[in-house]
C-alpha positions in Angstrom: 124.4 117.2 104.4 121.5 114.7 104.8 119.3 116.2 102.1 122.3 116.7 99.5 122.0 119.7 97.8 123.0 122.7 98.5 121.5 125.5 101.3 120.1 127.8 98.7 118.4 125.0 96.8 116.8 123.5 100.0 116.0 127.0 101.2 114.0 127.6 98.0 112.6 123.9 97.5 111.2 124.1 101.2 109.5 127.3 100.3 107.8 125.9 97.3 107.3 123.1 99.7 105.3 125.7 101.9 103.5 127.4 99.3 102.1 124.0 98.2 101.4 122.4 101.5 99.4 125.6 101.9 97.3 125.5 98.6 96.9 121.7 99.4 95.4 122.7 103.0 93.2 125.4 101.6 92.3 122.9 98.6 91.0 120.6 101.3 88.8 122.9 103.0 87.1 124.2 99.6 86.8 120.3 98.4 85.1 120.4 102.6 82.2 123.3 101.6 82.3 121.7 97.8 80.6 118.5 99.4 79.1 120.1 102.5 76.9 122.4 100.0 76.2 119.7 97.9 77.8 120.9 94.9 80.0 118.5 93.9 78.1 116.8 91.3 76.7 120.5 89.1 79.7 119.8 86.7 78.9 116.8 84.9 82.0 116.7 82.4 85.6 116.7 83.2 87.3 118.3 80.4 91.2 119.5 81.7 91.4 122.6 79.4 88.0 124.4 78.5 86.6 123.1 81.7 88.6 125.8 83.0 86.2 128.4 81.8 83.3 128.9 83.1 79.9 129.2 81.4 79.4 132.9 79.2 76.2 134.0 78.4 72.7 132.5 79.0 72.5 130.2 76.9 75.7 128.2 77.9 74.5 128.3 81.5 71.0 126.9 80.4 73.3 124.0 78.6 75.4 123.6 81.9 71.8 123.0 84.0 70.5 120.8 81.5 73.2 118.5 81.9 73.1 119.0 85.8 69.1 117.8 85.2 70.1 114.7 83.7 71.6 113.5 86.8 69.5 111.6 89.7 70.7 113.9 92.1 68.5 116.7 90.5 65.3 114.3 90.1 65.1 112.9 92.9 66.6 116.0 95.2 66.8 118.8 93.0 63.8 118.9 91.5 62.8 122.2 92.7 66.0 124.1 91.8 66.3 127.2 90.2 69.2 128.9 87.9 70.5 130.8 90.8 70.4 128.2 93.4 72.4 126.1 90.4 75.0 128.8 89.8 75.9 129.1 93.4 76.6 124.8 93.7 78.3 125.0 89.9 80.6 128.4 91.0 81.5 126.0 94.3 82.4 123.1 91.9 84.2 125.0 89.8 86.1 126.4 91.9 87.4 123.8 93.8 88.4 122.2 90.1 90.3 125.5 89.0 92.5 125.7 92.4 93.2 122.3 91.6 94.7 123.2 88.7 96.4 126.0 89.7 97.8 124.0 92.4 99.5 121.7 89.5 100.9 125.0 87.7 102.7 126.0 91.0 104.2 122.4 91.6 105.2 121.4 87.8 106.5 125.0 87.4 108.9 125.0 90.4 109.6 121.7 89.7 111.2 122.7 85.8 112.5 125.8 87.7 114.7 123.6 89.5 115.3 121.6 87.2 116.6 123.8 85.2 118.9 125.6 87.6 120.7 121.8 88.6 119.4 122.5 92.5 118.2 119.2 92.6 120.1 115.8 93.2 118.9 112.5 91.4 117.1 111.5 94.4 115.0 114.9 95.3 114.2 115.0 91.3 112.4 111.5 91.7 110.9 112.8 95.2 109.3 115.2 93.7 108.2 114.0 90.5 106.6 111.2 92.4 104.5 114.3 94.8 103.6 115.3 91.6 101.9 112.7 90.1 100.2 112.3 93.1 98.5 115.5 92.4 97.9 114.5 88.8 96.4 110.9 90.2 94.3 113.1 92.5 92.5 114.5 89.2 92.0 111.4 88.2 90.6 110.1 91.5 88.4 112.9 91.8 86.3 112.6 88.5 86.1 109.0 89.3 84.3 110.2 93.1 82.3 112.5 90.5 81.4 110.0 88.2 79.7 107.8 90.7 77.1 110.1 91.0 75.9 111.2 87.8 74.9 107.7 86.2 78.0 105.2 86.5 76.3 104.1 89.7 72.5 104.0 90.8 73.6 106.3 93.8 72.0 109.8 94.1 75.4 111.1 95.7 79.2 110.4 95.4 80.0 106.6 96.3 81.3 107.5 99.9 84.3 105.2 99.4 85.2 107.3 96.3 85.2 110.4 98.7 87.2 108.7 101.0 90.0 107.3 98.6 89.7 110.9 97.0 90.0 112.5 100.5 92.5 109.9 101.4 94.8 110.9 98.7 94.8 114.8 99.7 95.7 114.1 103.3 99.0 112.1 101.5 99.8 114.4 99.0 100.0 117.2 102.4 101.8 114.7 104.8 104.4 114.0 102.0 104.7 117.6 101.6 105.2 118.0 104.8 107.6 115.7 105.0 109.9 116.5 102.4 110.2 120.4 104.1 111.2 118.3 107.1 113.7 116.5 105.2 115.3 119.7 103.6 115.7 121.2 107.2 118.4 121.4 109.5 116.6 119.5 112.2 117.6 115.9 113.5 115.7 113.2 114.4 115.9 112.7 118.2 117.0 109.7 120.0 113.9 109.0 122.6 112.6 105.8 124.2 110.9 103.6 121.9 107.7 103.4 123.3 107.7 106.7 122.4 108.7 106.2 119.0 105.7 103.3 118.7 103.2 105.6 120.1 103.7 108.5 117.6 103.5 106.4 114.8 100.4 104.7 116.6 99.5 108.3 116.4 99.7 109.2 112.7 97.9 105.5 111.8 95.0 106.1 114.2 94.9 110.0 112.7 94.8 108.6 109.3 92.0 106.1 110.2 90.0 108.5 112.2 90.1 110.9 108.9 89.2 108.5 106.2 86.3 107.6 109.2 85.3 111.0 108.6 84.9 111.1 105.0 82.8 108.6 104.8 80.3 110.0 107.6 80.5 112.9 105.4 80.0 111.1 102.6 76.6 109.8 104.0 75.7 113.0 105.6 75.8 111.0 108.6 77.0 113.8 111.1 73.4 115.3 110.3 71.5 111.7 111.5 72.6 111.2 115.1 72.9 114.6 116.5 73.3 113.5 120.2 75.9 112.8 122.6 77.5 110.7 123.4 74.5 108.1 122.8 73.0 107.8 119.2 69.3 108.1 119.0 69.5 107.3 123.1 71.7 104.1 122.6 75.3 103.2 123.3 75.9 101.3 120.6 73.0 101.9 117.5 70.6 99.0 116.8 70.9 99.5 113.3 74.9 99.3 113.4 74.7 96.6 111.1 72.0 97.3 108.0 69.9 94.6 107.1 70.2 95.4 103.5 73.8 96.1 103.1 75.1 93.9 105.6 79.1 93.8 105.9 78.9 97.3 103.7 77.3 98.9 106.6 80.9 100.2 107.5 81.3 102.1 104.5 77.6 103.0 103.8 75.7 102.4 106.7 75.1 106.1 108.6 74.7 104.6 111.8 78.0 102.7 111.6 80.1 104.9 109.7 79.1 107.9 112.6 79.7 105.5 115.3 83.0 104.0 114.5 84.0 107.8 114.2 83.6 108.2 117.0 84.9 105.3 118.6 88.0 105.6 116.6 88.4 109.3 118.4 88.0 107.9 121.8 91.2 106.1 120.6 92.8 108.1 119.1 92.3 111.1 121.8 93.1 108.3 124.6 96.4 107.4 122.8 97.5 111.1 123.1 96.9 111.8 126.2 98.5 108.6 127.2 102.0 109.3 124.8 102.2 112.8 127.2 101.8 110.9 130.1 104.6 108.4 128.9 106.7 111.7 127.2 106.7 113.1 130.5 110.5 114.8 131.5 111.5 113.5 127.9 113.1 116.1 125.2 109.9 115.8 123.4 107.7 116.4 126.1 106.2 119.7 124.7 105.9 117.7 121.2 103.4 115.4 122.6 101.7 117.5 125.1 101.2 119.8 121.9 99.7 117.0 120.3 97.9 115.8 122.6 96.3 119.2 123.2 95.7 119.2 119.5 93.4 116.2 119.5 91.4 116.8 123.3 90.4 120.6 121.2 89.6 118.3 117.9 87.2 115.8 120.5 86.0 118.7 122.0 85.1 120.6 118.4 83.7 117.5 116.7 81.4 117.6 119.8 79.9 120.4 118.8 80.0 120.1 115.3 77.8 117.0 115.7 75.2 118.6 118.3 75.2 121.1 115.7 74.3 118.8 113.0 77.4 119.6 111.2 76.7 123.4 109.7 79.2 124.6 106.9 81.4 126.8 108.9 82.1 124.8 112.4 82.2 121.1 109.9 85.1 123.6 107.7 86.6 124.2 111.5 86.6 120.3 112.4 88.1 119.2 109.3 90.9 122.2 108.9 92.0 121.2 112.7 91.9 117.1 112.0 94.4 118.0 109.1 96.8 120.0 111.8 96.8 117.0 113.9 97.4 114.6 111.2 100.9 117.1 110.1 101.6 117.6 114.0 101.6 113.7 113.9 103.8 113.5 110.8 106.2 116.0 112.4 106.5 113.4 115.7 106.7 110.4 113.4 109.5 112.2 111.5 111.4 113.4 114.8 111.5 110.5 116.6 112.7 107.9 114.0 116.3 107.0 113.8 119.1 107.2 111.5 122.8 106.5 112.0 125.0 109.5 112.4 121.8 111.5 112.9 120.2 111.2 116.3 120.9 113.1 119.1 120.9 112.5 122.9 118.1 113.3 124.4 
């Protein structure tokens, strides 16, 4: 048995594998509103064990907006803000912190559950510490993105690098996920041309790429700069692509660049796809990549209208729930068509 332990265990472990993987995906669309409402910067303390109260009474909410008024993004943006408008980005914030944790209780407690019941061998034990202290890095990660934007740095927002490591790290922490409940399966890997094989991995990297692309146009609020297509402000290729003032850090800060390598990187990306069904044609994973390759031609088509739309919470929540389905269906293609001895099949 590849994954060497027993059926039961694997049939639980790939449950918990589920259940996690789930929490993960829904933890990435609340961190999605968290940044799209602008709330990710009302908590201005990161404190692991009261910070998962919130505020009782008035006057610990008047000491939770006083510390929120300390912050540039309040003088400079915020000015105007009242109590309610700050409870509805702090109740955002916290939120998306206390799923966080509860997405830690779920994985260290079925982690010591199995454990404890001897289901797992030496090598799923270090598999799955090492998912979770991913998620324990991603706390770490994420007050670091937090702490870029209430006085570290001179930025009013987030340092849209931070976002992208910290988004980077989510979209890991779910393709590993997914990849171990592959592993504890009963599925082979399939024995294909390897063209096919280069262009799914091709696949995953370029999906990768295109998402971290994203975060940082996020980051900038650049989907809500250049709202037409498929020129920018009635150019092909933006005349301010390159800042003057940030030079080379125009492709991680510069809105015009950021949005247009997004979308270049899409072109790519969506002509890859269609191209690996073109090649996958008559193969046994034919419907794998047509599947995928349907996948990212809706994504193209969605981001489309997310940016025509300047980017308005619910279709932006759509965009980025569907990139992370292409990024696992690309993972799942990756996985199936590497090879190991005594494990392929014809195709």
């Amino acid at each position: 048995m590849p994954h060497a332990i027993s059926p039961v265990a694997a049939r639980w472990v790939r449950r918990w594998l589920i259940l996690i993987g789930l929490m993960v995906y829904a933890m990435i669309l609340i961190g999605g509103a968290t940044r799209l409402t602008d709330s990710g910067l009302s908590i201005t303390e990161w404190d692991p064990i009261k910070g998962a109260l919130p505020p009782f009474g008035e006057a610990a909410w008047l000491s939770e907006f006083e510390k929120y008024k300390q912050t540039a993004e309040f003088q400079q943006q915020n000015y105007n803000m009242t109590m309610s408008e700050f409870q509805y980005i702090y109740w955002w914030e916290w939120g998306h912190r206390l799923f966080g944790r509860l997405i830690g209780l779920v994985a260290i407690a079925g982690f010591v559950w199995f454990a404890a019941k001897r289901w797992l061998s030496r090598k799923w034990l270090i598999r799955l510490a090492v998912l979770i202290a991913l998620g324990g890095l991603q706390g770490f990660i994420g007050w670091w993105m937090v702490a870029s934007g209430i006085g570290e740095t001179d930025r009013l927002d987030v340092a849209p690098y931070r976002l992208m490591t910290h988004f980077g790290l989510a979209l890991l922490i779910i393709a590993v996920t997914a990849w171990y409940w592959l592993d504890l399966g009963e599925d082979s890997p399939v024995l294909v041309d390897q063209r096919l094989r280069v262009i799914a991995l091709a696949l995953l990297i370029l999906t990768s790429i295109q998402m971290l692309s994203g975060a940082l146009v996020t980051g900038l609020d650049a989907g809500r700069t250049y709202t037409d297509w498929p020129l920018m402000a009635g150019e092909l290729i933006p005349s301010h692509y390159l800042d003057e003032q940030l030079g080379v850090r125009s492709l991680f800060e510069g809105r015009a660049a950021t949005q247009f390598n997004h979308r270049f990187f899409a072109y790519t990306l969506w002509a890859m796809a269609l191209f690996g069904a073109f090649l996958a044609r008559g193969s046994a994973l034919a419907k794998g990549f047509y599947l995928i390759a349907a996948l990212v031609s809706a994504q193209a088509i969605w981001g489309i209208i997310t940016l025509i739309n300047a980017a308005p919470l619910p279709i932006a929540l759509i965009h980025q729930g569907l990139g992370v389905i292409v990024m696992l269906a690309a993972v799942w293609l990756v996985w199936v068509t590497r090879t190991e001895r005594n494990q392929t099949v014809p195709a």
